[in-house]
LOTI-135950 format. One line per field, with one value per residue (C-alpha): residue number from 1; x, y, z. Coordinates in steps of 0.5 Angstrom, whole numbers, plus 500, padded with zeros to 3 digits. Example, Ala and Ser with C-alpha at 12.3 -4.5 7.8 and 13.67 -1.06 7.14 Angstrom:
2
nr = [1/2]
px = [525/527]
py = [491/498]
pz = [516/514]
This chain:
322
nr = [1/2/3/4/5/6/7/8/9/10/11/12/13/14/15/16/17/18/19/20/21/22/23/24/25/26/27/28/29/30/31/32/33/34/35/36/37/38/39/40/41/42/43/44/45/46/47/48/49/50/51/52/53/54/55/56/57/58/59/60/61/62/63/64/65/66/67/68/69/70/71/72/73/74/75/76/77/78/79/80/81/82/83/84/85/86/87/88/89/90/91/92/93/94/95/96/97/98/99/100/101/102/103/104/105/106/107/108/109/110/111/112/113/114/115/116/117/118/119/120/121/122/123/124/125/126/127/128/129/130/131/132/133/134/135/136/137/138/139/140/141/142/143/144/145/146/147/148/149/150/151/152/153/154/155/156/157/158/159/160/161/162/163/164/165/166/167/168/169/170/171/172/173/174/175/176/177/178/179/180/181/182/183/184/185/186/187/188/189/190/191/192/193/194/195/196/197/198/199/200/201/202/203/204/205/206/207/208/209/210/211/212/213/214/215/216/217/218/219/220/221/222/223/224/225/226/227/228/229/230/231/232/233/234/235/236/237/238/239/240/241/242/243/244/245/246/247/248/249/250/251/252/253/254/255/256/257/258/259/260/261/262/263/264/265/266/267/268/269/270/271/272/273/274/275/276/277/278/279/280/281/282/283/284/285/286/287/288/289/290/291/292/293/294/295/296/297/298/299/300/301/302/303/304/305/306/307/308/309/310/311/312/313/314/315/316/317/318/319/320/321/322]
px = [500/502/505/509/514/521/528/531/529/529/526/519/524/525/517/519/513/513/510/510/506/499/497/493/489/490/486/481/484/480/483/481/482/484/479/483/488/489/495/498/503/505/507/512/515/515/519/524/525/523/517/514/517/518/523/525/522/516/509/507/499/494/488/484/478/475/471/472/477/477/476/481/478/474/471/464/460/463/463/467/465/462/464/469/474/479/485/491/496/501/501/495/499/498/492/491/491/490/487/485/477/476/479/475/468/462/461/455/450/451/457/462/468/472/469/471/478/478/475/479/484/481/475/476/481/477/472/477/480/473/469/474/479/478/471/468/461/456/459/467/471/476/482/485/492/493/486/486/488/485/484/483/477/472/474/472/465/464/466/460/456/457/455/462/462/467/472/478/483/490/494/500/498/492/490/489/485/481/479/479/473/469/468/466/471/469/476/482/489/495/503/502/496/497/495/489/486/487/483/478/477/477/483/480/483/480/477/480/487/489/495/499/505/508/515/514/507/505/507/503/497/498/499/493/488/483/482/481/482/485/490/491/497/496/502/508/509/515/520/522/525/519/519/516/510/509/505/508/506/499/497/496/490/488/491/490/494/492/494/492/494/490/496/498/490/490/494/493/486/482/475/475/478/472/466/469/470/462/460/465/462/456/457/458/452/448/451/454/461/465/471/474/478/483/488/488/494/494/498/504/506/505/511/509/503/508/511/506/504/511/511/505/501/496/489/483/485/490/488/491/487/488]
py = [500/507/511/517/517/518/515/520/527/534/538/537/534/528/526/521/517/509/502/498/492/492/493/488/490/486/484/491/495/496/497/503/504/512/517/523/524/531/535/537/540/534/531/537/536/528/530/535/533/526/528/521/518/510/509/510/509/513/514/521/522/522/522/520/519/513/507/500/495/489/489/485/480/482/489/491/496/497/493/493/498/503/510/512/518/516/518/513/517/515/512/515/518/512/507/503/506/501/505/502/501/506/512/510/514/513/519/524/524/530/529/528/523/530/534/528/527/535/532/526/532/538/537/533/537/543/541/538/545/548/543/538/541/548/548/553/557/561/569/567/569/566/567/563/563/561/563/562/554/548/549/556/557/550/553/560/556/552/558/562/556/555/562/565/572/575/571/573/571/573/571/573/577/582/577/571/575/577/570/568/573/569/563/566/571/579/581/578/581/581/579/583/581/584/590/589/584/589/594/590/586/592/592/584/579/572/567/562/562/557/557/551/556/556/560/567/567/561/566/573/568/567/574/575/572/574/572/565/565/558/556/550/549/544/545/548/550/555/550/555/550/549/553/553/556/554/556/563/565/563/563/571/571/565/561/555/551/545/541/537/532/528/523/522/521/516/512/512/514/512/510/516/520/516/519/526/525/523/529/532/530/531/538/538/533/538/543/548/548/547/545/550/546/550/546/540/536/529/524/524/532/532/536/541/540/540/547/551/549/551/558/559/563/558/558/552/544/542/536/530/527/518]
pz = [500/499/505/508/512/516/516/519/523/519/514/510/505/510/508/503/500/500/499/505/507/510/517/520/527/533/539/540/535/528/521/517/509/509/506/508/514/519/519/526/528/532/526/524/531/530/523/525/533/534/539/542/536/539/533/526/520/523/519/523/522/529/525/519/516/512/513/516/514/518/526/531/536/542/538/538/535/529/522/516/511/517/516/522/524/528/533/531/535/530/522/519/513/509/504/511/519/525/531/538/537/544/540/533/532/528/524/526/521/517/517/511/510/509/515/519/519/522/528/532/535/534/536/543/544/545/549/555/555/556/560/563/565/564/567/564/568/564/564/565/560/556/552/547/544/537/536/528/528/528/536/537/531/534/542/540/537/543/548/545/545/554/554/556/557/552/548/546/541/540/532/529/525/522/517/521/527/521/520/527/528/525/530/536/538/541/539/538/539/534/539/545/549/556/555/551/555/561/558/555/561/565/569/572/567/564/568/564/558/554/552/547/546/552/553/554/551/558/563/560/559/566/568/565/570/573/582/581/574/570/565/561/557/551/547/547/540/542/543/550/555/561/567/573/577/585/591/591/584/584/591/592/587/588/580/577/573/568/563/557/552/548/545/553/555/549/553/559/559/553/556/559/553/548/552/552/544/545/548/543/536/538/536/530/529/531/528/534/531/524/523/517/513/509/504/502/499/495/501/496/497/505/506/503/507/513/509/509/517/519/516/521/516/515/518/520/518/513/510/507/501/501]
């Protein structure tokens, strides 16, 4: 079958298409023939660092689209030929993917082959930030880094839909808050955001910021909390060495500070992680949110999906047509 992958770490040029055998599911694990595969900067930091890379050859992909191709032993539910969206965590940049069978879906009705490959990651990823770790109430406000990428555009849809007071966005760039403006975003703030937030907050700041560019960026959305205000970190994007944050520093106006991975919860919680991604799917069955997928590429020009992601102009989904 045709696929893409590394045999060493670099550049997008390193993404070299292959012929390898065909995949088999074991015990609990489900096949799938690929329709289209999700783009995630995940995969530019298993291409270029080696980021929860097991060994080398790699297949990067952590989720995809398409319809059931065999199921391994002990899986219920789901039937050869079924349409699904998957959570691979890895290998979904090829013809064949085979993902554990807690973290492959049936798709909403309504909801196409195309749409779903957007969903896997971004979608579960967006609704724990808000509802399971962040625990958003009615009134809060939010502000979200990376505000037009996958994440950011389906957070500012799922915060307008919990009732958030104000959600605030902060981009790169004048073009990119542009876009970002139209899922769900009161305003959003070009580079530097303490001052806006302040201003825009009355001096009060957010009740809840999520951060996936750690750095610099991690400690102004802290600054920017408002008494009894939260911070979740979902990345680090930056590539900023980590730093601490202890009992002095959020103590005086009562701070939170969270996390969330959806490649870690994939291992070591996945039940818990599949009925998160229930609740999640269920907005976009119901129309709540949209996933705006942005560009789409034939598998065998991956890198220049993987180009156009690292010169971080790209706005919504990027997909890989199979």
């Amino acid at each position: 079958m045709r696929a893409v992958e590394i045999r060493e770490y670099g550049g997008p040029e390193v993404l070299r298409p292959s012929e390898v055998p065909v995949p088999e599911p074991g015990p609990g694990q489900v096949g799938i023939d690929v329709a289209y595969a999700g783009v995630n900067f995940a995969d530019l930091l298993a291409r270029g660092s080696g980021y929860r890379v097991p060994a080398l050859p790699f297949r990067p992909g952590l989720e995809v689209s398409g319809r059931v191709r065999a199921v391994g032993a002990g899986v219920d539910g789901l039937s050869v030929g079924q349409e699904v969206a998957a959570f691979t965590g890895a290998g979904g940049y090829a013809e064949v993917a085979v993902a554990e069978a807690a973290t492959v879906f049936p798709l909403p009705e309504g909801v196409g082959l195309r749409t779903a490959a957007a969903l896997p990651t971004v979608l579960p990823t967006a609704y724990g930030l808000l509802h399971a770790v962040g625990r958003l109430q009615p009134g809060e406000t939010v502000l979200v880094q990376s505000a037009a990428g996958g994440v950011g555009t389906v957070v500012g849809q799922l915060a307008r839909a919990a009732g958030a007071g104000a959600v605030y966005g902060v981009v790169s760039s004048a073009a990119k808050a542009e876009y970002a403006r139209g899922y769900g975003y009161d305003d959003v703030f070009v580079g530097d955001f303490e001052k806006a937030v302040r201003a825009a907050t009355g001096e009060r700041g957010v009740d809840l910021a999520l951060d996936p560019v750690g750095g610099e960026t991690l400690k102004g959305s802290l600054a920017s909390l408002a008494v009894f205000g939260r911070l979740v970190s979902f990345g680090n994007a930056s590539g900023a060495e980590p730093w601490g944050v202890g009992q002095p520093d959020l103590a005086p106006h009562g701070l939170s500070v969270g996390a969330f991975s959806i490649l870690t919860l994939s291992r070591t919680a996945p039940d818990r992680l599949r009925a998160l991604a229930e609740r999640a799917f269920a907005k976009a069955g119901d129309g709540t949110v949209s996933v705006p997928v942005t560009a789409e590429f034939p598998l065998e020009d991956a890198a220049e999906a993987h180009r156009l992601m690292g010169a971080r102009t790209s706005t919504g989904k990027l997909l890989l047509k199979v």
